[in-house]
N, C-alpha and C positions, 0 to 999 in steps of 0.2 A: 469444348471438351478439353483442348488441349491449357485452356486458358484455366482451369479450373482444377487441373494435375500441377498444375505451375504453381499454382497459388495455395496445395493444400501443400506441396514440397515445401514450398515458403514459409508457412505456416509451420510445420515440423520443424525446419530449421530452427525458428526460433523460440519453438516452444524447448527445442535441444539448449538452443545458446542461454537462455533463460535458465535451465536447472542446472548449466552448469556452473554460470556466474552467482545463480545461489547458494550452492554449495559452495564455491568459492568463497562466499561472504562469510558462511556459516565457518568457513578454518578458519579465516583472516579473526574471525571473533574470536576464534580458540588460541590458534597461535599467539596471535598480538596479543590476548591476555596477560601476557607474560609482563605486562608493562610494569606498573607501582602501585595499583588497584588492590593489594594484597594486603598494603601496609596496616589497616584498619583490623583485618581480623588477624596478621600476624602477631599483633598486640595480644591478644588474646588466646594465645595460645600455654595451656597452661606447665609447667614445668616435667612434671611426669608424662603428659603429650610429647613432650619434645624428648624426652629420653628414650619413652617406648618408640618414638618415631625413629630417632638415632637406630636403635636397636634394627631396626624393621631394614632400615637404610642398610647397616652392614649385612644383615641376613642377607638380603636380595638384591642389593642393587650395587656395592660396592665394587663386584668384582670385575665390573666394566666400567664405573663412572668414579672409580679414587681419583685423584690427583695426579695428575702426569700422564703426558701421551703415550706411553705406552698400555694404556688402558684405553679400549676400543670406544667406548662409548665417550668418555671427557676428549681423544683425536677426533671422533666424528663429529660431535656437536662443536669442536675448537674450528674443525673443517668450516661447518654449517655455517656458525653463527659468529668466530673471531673468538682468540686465543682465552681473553677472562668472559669468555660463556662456556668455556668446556666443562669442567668441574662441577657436577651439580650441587657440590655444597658449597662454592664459593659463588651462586649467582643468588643474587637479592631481585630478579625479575617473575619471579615462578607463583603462580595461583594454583590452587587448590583445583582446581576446573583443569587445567594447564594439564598438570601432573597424572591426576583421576586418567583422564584423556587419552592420555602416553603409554600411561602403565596397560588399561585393560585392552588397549588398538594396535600398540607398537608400531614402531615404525625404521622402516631399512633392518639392518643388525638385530635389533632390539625386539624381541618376542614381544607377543601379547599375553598378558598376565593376567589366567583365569581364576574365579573366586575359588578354586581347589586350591588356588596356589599363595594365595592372597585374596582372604574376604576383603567383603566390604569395607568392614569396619578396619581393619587392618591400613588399608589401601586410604581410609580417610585420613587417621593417623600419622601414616608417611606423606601423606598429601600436604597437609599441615606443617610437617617439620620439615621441608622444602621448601615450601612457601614462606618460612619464618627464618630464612636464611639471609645472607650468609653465613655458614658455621665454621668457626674459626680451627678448627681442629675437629678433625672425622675421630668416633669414638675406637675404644680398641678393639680388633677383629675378632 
């Protein structure tokens, strides 16, 4: 009996360690994304894309992730990730998946961004002109 409480404990354990290192895998996917994997559909991104995207960018994300640490979001990922990862439009590492991800989950600081607040299609948008970065100049506020 006692052999059989031991073994299903055991059992749970790793049925535990198992969904957590899945999950794990399933960020590591997300996260790492971030690698050069973009470069193919950032080609593609058409020039009124990347404007309305711009746009979308100062609308809502600008007021924590401009340029310089005094702006919460470009100190915290400067923190995270080392000093030219903070600025989201000066990283060339950012997917469309990456981004999506970010925006509607948030993370630490950073709200989660519901489609009241940012559809879909909006949210694709800005996804895109992240991902087709680095932008050499943030548009005007």
């Amino acid at each position: 009996m006692m052999k059989a409480r031991f073994m299903s404990e055991v059992f749970a354990g790793r049925c535990a360690l198992a969904s957590v290192l899945m999950s794990a895998t399933l960020m590591l996917g997300i996260v790492g994304a971030g690698g050069t994997a973009h470069a193919a559909s950032a080609a593609a991104v058409s020039p009124e894309a990347l404007e309305k995207g711009a746009r979308l960018f100062v609308k809502n994300c600008i007021m924590c992730h401009e340029r310089g640490m005094d702006n919460p979001g470009t100190a915290a990922l400067s923190y995270l990730y080392g000093k030219g990862k903070g600025a989201l439009a000066d990283r060339d590492n950012l997917t469309p998946d990456f981004v999506r991800y970010f925006v509607r989950n948030g993370r630490g600081l950073m709200p989660a961004f519901r489609t009241g607040e940012l559809n879909d299609e909006e949210l694709k948008v800005l996804a895109e002109y992240l991902s087709a970065g680095p932008h050499p100049a943030t548009p005007e506020k």
